[in-house]
Backbone of each chain as nested JSON, in Angstrom:
{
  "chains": [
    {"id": "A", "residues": [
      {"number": 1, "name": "UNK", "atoms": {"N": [0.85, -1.188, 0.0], "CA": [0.0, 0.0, 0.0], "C": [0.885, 1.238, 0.0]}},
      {"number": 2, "name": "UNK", "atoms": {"N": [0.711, 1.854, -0.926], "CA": [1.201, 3.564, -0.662], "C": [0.48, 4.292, -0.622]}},
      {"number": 3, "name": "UNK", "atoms": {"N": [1.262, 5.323, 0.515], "CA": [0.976, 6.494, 1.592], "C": [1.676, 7.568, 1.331]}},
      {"number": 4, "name": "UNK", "atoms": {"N": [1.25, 8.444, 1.181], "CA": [1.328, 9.676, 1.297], "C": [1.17, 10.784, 2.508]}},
      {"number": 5, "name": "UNK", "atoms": {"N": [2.494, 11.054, 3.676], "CA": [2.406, 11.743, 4.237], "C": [2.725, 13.288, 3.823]}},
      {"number": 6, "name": "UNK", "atoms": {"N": [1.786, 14.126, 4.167], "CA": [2.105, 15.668, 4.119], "C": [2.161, 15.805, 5.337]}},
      {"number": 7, "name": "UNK", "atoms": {"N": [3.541, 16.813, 5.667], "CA": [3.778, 17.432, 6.706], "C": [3.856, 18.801, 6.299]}},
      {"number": 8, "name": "UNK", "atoms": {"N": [3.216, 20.018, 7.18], "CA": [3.411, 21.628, 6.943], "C": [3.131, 21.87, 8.248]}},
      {"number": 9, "name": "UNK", "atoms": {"N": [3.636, 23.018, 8.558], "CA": [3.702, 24.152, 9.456], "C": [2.667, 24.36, 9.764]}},
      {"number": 10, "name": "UNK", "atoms": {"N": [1.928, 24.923, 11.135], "CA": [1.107, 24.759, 11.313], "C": [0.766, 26.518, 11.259]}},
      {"number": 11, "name": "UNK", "atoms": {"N": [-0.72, 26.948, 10.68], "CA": [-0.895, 28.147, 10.541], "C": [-0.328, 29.076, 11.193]}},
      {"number": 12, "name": "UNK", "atoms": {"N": [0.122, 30.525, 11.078], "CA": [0.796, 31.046, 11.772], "C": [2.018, 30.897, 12.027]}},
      {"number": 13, "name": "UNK", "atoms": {"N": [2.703, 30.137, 12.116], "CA": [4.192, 29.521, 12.477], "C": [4.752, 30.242, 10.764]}},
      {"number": 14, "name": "UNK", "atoms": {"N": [5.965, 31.032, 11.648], "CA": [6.857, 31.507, 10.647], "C": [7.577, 30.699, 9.822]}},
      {"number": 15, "name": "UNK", "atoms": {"N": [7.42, 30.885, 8.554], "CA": [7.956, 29.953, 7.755], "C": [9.418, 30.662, 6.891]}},
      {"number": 16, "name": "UNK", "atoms": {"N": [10.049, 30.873, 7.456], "CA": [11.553, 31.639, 6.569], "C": [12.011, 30.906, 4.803]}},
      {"number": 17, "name": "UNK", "atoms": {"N": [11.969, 29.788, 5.021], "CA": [12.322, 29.032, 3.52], "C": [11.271, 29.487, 2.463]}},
      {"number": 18, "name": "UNK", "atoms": {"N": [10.218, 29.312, 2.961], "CA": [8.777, 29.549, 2.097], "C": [9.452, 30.896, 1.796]}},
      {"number": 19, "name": "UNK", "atoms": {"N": [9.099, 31.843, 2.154], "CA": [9.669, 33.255, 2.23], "C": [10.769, 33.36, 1.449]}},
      {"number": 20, "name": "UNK", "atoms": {"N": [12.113, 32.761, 1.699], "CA": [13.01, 33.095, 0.47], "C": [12.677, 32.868, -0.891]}},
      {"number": 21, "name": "UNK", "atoms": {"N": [11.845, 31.597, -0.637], "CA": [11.422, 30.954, -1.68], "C": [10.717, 31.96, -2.731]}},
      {"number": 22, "name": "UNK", "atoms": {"N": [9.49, 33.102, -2.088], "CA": [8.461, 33.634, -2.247], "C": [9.701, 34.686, -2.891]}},
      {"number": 23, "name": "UNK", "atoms": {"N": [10.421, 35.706, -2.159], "CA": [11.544, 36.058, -2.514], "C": [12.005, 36.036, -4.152]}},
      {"number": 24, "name": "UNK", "atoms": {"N": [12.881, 34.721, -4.05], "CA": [13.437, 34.56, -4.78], "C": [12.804, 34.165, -6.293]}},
      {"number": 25, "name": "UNK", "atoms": {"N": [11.018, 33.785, -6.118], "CA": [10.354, 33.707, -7.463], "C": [10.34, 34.921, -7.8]}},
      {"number": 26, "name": "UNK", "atoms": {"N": [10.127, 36.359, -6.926], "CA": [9.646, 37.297, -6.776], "C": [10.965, 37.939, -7.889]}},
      {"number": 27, "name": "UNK", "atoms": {"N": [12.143, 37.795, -7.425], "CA": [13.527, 37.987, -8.096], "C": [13.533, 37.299, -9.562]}},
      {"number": 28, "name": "UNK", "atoms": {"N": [13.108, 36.603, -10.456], "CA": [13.175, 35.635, -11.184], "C": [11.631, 36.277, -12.35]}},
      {"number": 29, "name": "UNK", "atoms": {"N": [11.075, 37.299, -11.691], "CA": [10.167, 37.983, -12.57], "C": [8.67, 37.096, -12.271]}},
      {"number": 30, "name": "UNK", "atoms": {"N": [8.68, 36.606, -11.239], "CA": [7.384, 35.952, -11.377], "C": [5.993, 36.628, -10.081]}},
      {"number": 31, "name": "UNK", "atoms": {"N": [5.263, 37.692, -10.794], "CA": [4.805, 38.479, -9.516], "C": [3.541, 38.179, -9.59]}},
      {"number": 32, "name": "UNK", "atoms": {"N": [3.162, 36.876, -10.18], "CA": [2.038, 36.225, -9.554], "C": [1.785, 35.205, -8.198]}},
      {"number": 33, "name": "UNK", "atoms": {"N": [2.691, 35.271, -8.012], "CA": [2.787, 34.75, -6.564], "C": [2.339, 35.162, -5.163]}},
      {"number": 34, "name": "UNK", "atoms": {"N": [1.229, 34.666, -4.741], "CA": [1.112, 35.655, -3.661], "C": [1.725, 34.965, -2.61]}},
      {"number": 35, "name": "UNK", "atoms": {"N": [1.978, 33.752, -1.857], "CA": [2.42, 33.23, -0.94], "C": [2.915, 31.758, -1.137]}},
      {"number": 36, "name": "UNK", "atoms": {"N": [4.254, 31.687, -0.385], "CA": [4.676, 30.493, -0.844], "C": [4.992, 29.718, 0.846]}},
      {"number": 37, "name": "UNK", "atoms": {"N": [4.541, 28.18, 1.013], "CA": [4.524, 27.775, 2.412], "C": [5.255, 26.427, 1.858]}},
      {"number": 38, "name": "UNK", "atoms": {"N": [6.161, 25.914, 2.938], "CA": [6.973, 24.698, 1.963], "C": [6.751, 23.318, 3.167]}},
      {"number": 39, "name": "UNK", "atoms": {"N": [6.506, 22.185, 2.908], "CA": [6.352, 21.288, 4.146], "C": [7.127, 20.416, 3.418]}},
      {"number": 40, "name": "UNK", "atoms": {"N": [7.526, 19.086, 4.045], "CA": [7.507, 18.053, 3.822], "C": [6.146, 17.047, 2.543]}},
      {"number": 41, "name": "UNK", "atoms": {"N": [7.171, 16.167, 2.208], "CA": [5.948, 14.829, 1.584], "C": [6.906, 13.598, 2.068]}},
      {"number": 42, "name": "UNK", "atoms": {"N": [6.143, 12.399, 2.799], "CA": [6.591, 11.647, 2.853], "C": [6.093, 10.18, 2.242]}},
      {"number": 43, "name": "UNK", "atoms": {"N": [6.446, 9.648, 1.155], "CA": [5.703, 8.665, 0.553], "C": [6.733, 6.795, 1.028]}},
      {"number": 44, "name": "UNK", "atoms": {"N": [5.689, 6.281, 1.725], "CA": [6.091, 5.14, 2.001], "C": [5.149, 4.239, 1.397]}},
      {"number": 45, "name": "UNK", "atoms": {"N": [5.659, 3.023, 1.465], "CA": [5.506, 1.588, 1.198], "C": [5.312, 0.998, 2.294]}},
      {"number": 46, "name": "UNK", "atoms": {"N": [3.835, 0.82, 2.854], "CA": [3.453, -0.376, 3.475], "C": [2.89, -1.222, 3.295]}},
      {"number": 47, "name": "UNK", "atoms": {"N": [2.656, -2.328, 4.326], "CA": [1.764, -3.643, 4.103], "C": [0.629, -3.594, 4.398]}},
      {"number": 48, "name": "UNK", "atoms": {"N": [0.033, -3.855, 3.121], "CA": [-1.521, -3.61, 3.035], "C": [-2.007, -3.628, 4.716]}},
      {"number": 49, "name": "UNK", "atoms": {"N": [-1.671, -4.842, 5.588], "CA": [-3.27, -4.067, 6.732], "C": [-2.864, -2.895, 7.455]}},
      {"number": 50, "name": "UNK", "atoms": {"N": [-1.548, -2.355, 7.384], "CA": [-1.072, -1.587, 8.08], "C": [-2.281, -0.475, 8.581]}},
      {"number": 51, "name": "UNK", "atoms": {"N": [-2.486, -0.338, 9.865], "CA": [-4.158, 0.479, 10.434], "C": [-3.587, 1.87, 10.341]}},
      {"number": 52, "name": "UNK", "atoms": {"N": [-4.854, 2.593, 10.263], "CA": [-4.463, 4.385, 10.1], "C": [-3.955, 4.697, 11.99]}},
      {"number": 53, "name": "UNK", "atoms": {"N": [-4.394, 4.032, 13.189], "CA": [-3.926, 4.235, 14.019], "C": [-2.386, 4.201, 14.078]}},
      {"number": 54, "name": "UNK", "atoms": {"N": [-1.707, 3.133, 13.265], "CA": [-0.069, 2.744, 13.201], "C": [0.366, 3.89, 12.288]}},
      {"number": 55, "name": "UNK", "atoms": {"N": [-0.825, 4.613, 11.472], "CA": [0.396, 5.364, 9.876], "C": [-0.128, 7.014, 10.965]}},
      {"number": 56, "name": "UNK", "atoms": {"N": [-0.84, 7.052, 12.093], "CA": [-1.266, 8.21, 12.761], "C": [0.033, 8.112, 13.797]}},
      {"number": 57, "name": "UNK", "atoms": {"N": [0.245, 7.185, 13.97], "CA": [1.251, 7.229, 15.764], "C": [2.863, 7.467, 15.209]}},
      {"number": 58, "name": "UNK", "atoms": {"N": [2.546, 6.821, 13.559], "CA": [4.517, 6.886, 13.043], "C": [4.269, 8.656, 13.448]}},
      {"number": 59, "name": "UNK", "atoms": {"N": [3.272, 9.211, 12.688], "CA": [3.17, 10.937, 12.478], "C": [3.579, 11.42, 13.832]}},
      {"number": 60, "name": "UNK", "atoms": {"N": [2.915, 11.16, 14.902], "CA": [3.068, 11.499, 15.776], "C": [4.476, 11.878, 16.906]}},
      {"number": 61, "name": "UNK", "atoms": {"N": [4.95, 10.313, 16.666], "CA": [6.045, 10.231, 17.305], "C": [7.631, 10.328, 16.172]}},
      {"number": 62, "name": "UNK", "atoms": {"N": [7.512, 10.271, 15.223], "CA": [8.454, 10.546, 14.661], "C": [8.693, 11.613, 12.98]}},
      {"number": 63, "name": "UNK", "atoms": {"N": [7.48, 11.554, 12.578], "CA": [7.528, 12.176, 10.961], "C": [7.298, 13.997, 11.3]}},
      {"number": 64, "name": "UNK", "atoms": {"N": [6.377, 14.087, 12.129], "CA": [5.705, 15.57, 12.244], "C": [6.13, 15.63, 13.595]}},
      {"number": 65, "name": "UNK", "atoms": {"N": [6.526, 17.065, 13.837], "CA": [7.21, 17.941, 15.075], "C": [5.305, 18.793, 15.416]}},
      {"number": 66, "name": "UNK", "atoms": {"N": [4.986, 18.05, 16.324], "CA": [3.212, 17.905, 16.743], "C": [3.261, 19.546, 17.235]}},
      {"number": 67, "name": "UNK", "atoms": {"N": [4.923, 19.698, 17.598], "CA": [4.269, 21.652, 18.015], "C": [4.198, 22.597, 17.2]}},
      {"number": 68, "name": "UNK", "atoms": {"N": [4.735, 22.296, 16.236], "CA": [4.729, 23.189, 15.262], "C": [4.214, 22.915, 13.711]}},
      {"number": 69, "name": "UNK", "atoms": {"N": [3.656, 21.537, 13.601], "CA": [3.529, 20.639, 12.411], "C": [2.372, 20.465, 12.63]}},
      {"number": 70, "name": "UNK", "atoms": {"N": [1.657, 20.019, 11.678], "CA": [0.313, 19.292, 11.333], "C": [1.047, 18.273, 10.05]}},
      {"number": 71, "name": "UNK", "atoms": {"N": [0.009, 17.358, 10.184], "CA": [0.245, 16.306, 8.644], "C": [-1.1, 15.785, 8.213]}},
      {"number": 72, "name": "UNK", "atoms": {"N": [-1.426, 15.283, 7.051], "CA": [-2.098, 14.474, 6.457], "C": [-1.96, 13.587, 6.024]}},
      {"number": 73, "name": "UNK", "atoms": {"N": [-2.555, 12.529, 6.203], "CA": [-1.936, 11.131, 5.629], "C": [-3.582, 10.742, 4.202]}},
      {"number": 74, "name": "UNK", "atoms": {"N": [-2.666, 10.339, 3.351], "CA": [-2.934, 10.356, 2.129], "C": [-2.712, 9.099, 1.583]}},
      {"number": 75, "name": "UNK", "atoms": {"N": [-4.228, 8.132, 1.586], "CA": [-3.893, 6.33, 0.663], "C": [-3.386, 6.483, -0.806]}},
      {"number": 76, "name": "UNK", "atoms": {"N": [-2.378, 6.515, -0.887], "CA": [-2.16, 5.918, -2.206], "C": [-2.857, 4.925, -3.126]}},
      {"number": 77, "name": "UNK", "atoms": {"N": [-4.583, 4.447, -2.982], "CA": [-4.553, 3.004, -3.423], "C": [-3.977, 2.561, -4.792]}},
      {"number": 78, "name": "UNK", "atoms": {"N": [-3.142, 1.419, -4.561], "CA": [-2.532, 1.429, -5.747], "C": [-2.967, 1.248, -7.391]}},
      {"number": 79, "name": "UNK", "atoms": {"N": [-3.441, 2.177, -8.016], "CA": [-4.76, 2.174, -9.253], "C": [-4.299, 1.309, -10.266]}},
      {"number": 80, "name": "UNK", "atoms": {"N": [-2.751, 0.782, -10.629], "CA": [-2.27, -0.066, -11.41], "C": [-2.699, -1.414, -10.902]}},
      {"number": 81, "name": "UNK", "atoms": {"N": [-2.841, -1.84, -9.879], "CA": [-3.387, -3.09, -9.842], "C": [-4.623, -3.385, -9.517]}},
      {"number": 82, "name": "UNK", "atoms": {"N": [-5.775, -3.659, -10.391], "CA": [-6.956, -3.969, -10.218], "C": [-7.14, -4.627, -8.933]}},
      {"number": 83, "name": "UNK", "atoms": {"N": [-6.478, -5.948, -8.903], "CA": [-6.865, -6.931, -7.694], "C": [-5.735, -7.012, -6.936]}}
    ]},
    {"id": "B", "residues": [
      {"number": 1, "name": "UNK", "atoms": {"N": [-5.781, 31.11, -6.444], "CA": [-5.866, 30.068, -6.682], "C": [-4.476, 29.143, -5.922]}},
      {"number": 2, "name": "UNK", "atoms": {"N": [-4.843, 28.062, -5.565], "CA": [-3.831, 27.365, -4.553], "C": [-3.163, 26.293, -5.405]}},
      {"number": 3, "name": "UNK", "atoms": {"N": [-2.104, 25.847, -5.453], "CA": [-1.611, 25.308, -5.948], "C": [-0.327, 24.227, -4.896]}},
      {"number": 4, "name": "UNK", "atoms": {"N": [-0.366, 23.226, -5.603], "CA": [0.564, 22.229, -4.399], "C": [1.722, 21.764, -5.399]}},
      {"number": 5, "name": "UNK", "atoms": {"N": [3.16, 21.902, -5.385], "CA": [4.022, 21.561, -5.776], "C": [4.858, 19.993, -5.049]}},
      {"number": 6, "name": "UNK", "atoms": {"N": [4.455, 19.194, -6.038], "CA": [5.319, 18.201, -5.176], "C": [6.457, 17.91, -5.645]}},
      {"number": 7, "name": "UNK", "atoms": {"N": [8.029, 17.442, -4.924], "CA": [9.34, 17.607, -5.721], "C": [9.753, 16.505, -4.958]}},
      {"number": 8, "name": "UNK", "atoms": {"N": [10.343, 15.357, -5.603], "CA": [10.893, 14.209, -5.391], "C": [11.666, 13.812, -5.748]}},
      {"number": 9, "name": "UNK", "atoms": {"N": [12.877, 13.013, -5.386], "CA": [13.821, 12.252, -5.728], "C": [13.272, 11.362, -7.23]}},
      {"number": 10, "name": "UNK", "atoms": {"N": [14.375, 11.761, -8.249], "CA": [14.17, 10.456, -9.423], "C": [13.781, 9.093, -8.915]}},
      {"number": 11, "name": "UNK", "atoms": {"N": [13.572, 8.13, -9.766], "CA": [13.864, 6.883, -8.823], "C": [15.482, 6.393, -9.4]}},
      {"number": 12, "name": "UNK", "atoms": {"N": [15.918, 5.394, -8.452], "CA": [16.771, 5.282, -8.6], "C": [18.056, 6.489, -7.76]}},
      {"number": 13, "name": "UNK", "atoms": {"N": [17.744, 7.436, -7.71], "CA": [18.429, 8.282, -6.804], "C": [18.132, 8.413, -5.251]}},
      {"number": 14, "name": "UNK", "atoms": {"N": [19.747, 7.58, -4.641], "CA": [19.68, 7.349, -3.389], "C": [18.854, 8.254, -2.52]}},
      {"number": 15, "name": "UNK", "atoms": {"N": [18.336, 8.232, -1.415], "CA": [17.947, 8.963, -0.581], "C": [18.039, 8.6, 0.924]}},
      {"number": 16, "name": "UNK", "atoms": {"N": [19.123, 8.907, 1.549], "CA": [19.915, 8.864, 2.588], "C": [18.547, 9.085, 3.538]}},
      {"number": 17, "name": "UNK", "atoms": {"N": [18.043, 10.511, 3.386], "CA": [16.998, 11.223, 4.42], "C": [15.79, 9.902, 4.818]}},
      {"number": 18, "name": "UNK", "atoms": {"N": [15.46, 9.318, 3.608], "CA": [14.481, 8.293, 3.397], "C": [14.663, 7.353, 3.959]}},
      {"number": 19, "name": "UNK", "atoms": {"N": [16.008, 6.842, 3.738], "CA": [16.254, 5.447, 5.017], "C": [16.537, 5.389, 6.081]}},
      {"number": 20, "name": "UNK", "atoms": {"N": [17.014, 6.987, 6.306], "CA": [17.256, 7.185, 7.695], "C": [15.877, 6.847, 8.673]}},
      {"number": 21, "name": "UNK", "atoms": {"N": [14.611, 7.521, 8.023], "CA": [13.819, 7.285, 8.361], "C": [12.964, 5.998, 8.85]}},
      {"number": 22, "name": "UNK", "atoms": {"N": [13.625, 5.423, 7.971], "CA": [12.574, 3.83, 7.599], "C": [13.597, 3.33, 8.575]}},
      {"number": 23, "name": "UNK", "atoms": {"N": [14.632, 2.993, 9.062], "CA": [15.724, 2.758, 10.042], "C": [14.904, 3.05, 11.467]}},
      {"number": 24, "name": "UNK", "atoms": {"N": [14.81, 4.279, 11.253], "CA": [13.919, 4.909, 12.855], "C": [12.494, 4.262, 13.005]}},
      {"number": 25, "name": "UNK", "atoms": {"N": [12.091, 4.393, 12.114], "CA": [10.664, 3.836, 12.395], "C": [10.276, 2.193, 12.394]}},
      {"number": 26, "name": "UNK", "atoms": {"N": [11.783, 1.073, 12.133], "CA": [11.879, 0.042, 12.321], "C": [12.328, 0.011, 13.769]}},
      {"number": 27, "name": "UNK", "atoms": {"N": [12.785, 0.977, 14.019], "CA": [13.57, 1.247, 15.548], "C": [12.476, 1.509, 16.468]}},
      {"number": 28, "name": "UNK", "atoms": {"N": [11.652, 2.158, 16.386], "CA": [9.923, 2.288, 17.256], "C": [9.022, 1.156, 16.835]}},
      {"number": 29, "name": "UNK", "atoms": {"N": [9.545, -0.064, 16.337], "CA": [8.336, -1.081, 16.171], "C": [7.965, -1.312, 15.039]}},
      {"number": 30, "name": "UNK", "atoms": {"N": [7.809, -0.258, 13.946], "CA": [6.908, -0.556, 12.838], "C": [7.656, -1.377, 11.769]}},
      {"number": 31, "name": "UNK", "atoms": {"N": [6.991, -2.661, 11.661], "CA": [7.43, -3.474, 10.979], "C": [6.848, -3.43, 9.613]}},
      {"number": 32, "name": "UNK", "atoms": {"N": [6.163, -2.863, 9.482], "CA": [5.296, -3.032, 8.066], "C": [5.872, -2.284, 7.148]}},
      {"number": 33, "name": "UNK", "atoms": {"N": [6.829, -0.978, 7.402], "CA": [7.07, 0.234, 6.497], "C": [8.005, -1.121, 5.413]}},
      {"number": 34, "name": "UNK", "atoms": {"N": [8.367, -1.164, 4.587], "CA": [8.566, -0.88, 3.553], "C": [9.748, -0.198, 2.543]}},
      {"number": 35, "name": "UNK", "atoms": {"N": [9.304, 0.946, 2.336], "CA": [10.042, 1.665, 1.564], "C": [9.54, 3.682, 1.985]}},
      {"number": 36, "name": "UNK", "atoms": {"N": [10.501, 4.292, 2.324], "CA": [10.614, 5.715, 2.522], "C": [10.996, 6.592, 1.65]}},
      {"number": 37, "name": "UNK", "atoms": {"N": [10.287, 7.425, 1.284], "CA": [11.742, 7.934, 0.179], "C": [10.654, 9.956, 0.479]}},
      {"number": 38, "name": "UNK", "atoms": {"N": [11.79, 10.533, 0.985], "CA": [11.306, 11.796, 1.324], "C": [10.898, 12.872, 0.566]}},
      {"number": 39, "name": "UNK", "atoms": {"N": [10.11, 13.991, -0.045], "CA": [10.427, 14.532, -0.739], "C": [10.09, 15.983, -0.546]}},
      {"number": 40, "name": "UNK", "atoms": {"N": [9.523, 17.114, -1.217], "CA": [9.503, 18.641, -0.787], "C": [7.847, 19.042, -1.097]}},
      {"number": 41, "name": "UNK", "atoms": {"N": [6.757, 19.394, -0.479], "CA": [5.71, 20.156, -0.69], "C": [5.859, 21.799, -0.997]}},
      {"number": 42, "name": "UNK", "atoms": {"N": [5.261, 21.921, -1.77], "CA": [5.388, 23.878, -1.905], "C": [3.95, 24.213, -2.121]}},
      {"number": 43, "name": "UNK", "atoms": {"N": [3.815, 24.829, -1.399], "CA": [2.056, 25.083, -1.098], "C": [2.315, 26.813, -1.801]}},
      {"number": 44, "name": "UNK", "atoms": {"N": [1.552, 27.007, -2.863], "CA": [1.834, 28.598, -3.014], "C": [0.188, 28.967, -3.516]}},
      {"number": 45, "name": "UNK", "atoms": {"N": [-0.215, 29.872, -3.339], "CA": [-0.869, 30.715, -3.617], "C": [-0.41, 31.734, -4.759]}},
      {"number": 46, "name": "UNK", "atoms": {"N": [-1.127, 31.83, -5.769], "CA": [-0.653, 32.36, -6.994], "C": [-2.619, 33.125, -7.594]}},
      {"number": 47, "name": "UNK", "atoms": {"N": [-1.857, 34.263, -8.672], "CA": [-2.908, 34.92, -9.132], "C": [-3.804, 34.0, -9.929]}},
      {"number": 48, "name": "UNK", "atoms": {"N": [-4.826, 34.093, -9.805], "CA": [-5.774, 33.315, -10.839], "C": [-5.382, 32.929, -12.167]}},
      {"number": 49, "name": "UNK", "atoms": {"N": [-4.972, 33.923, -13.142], "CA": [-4.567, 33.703, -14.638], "C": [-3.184, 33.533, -14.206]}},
      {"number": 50, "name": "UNK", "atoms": {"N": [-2.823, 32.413, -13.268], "CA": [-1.259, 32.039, -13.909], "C": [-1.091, 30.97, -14.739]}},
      {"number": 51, "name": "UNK", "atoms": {"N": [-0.633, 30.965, -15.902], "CA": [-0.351, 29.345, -16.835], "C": [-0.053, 28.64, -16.305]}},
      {"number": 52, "name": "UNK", "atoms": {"N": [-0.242, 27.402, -16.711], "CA": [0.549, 26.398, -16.382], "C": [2.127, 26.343, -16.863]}},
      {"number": 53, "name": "UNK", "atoms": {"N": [2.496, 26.441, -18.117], "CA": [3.701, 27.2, -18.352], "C": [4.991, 27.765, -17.089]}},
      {"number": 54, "name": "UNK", "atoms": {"N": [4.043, 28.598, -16.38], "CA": [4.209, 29.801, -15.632], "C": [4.658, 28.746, -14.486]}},
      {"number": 55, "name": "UNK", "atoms": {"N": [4.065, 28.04, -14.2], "CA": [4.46, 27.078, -12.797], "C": [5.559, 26.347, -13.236]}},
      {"number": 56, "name": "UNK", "atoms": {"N": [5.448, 25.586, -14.883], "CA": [6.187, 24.562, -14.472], "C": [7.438, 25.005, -14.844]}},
      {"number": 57, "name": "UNK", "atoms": {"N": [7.3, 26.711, -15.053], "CA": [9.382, 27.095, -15.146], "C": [9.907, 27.221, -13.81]}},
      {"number": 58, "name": "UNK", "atoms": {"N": [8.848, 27.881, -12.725], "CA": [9.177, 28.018, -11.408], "C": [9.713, 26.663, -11.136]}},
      {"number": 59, "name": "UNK", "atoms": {"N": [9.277, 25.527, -11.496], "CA": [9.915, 24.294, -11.371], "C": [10.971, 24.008, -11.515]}},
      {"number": 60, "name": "UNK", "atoms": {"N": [11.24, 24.614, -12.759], "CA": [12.315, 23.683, -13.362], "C": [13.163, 24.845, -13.338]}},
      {"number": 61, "name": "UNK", "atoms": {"N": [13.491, 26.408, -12.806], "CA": [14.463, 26.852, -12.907], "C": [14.764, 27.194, -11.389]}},
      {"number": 62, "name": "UNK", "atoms": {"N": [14.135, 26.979, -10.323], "CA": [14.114, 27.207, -8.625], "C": [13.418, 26.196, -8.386]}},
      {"number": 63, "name": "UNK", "atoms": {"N": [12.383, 25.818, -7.854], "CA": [11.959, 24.655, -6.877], "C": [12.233, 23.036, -6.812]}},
      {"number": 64, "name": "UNK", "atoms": {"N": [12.871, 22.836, -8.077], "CA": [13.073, 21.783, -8.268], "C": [14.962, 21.379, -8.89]}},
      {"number": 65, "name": "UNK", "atoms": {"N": [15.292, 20.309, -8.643], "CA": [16.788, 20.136, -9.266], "C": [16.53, 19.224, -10.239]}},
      {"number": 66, "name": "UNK", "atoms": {"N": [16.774, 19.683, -11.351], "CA": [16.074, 18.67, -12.678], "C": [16.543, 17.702, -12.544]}},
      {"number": 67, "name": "UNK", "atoms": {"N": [18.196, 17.894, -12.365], "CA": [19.14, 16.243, -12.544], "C": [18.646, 15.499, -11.379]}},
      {"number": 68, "name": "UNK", "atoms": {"N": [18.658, 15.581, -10.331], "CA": [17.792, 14.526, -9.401], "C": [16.391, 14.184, -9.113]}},
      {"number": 69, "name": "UNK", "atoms": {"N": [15.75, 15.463, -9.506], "CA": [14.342, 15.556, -9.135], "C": [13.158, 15.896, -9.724]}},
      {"number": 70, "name": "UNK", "atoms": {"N": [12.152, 14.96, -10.001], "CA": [11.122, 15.301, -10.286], "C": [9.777, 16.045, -9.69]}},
      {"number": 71, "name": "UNK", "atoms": {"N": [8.969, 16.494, -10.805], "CA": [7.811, 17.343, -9.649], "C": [6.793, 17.179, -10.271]}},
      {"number": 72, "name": "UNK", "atoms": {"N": [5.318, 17.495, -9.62], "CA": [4.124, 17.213, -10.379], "C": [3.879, 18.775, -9.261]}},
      {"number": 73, "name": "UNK", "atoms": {"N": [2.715, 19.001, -10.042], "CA": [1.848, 20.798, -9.875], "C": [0.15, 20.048, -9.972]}},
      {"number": 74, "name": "UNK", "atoms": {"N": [0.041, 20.013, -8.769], "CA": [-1.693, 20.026, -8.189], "C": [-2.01, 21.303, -7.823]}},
      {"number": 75, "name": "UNK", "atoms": {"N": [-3.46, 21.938, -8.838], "CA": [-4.317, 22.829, -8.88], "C": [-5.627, 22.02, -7.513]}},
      {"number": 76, "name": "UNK", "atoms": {"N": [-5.196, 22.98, -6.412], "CA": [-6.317, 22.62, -5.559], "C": [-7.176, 24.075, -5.554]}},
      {"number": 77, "name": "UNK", "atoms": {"N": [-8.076, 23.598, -6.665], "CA": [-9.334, 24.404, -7.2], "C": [-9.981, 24.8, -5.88]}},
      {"number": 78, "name": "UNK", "atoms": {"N": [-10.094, 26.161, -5.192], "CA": [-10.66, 26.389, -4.1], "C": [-11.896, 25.726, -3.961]}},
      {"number": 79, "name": "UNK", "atoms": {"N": [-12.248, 24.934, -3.042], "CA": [-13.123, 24.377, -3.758], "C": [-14.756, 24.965, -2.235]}},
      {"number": 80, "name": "UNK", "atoms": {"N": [-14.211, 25.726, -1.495], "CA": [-14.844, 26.261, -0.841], "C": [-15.113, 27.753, -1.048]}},
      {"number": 81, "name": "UNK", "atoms": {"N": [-15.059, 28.047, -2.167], "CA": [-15.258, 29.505, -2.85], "C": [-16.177, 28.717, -4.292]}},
      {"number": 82, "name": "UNK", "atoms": {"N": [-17.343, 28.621, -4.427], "CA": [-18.507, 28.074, -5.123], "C": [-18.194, 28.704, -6.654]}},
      {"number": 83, "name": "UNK", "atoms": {"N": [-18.244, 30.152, -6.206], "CA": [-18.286, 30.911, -7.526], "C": [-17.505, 32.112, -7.468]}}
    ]}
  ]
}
């Protein structure tokens, strides 16, 4: 089964990279940009029964920083294999 | 209009960050992971009439490293603004 973790900043929380980022499109002639916010993606490979409680507690305790992070976890179901 | 940049390792191009991970999270128990492989979200907010064009140079000349990395550009159509 693939998963799709998003990790981002949690509203409010200063984001400096986003910002250079925003910056540096800004430098590059691109002034349609109104805001740029940058997180993590984390895409793993698990075994199918793997429970959303186990792909919630990895988030918890190790993928997302819970004080300053939020994440979403995202099924990949895999659409190439019918069965 | 919101837009989600995702930027990933080729395949085939090592990713140290990725196994470090899958290492740790075999190290807290989880036996099921698989395969890790890390990559970059860019959440931007951009003017309505921006091309697609328009994004995918931001790609390919700043947000992304062509020789290692690939990216895909998700239009998340506000979808709580009706009209």
């Amino acid at each position: 089964m693939n998963v799709r973790i998003l990790v981002r900043l949690k509203p409010g929380v200063l984001d400096p990279q986003g910002r250079a980022v925003h910056h540096a499109l800004e430098g590059l002639g691109f002034d349609s940009v109104e805001d740029v916010r940058i997180g993590r993606m984390i895409d793993m490979d698990v075994a199918d029964g793997t429970s959303d409680e186990a792909l919630t507690t990895m988030c918890e305790k190790l993928l997302a920083n819970m004080v300053i992070e939020d994440f979403t976890i995202e099924k990949l179901d895999s659409e190439k294999e019918p069965a």
